[in-house]
N, C-alpha and C positions, 0 to 999 in steps of 0.2 A: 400189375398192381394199380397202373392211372385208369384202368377202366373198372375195377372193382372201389374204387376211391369214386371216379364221375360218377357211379352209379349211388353212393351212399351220398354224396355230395347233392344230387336228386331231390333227393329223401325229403319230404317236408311233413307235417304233420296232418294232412288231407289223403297223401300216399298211402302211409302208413296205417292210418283210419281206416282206409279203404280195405286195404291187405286184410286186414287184423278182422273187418267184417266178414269178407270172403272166406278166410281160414276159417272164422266161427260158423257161420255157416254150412258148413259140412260136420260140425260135429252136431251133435244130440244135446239140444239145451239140456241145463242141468237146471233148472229154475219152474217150480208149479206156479200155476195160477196166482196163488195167494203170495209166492216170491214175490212174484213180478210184482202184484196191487201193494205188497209192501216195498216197493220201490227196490228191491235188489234185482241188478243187471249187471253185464259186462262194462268195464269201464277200465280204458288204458288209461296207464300210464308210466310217464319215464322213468319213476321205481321198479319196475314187474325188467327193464329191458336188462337181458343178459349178453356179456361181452366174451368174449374169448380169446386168446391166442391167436394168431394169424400164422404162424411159421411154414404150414403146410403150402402159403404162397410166395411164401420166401425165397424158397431154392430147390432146387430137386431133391428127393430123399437121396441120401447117402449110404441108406442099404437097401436091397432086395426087398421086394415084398415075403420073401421066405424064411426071412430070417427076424427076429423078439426082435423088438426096440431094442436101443441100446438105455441102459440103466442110468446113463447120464440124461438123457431126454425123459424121462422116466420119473428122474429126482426132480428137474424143470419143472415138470405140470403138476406133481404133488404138492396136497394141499397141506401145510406143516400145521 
C-alpha cells in the first residue's frame, strides 16, 4: 500500500496532463475541423476523475478464483 500511496503522492497536475495527452493520443480524435475553429477540445478536469474501492489491495482474496463472489461483497459494491 506505501508504494501505491508514494506513487499517487507523485501525482501533480503536469503528470497527469502528461498521461492524459499520451492516452489521448492513441485514440482517434473525435473533433472535425470546424470543432476545433470552434474552440472544442480536450480539456481535464478534476470533475471527469473517477475513484474506486481499493479492497482488492487490502488482503488476499479469501476465496479461490473458482468459486462467485461471495454475496456479501457483492451487496458492498452495489450501488443502492
Amino acid at each position: 500500500m506505501d508504494a501505491v500511496q508514494a506513487i499517487c503522492d507523485g501525482l501533480d497536475e503536469e503528470k497527469i496532463t502528461a498521461l492524459a495527452a499520451r492516452l489521448l493520443a492513441l485514440l482517434p480524435y473525435p473533433f472535425t475541423a470546424d470543432d476545433t475553429a470552434a474552440g472544442y477540445r480536450h480539456e481535464l478536469s478534476v470533475l471527469q476523475a473517477e475513484f474506486s474501492l481499493t479492497q482488492v489491495l487490502d488482503a488476499a482474496p479469501a476465496t479461490s478464483r473458482n468459486e462467485p463472489p461471495s454475496s456479501d461483497l457483492t451487496h458492498q459494491n452495489h450501488d443502492h
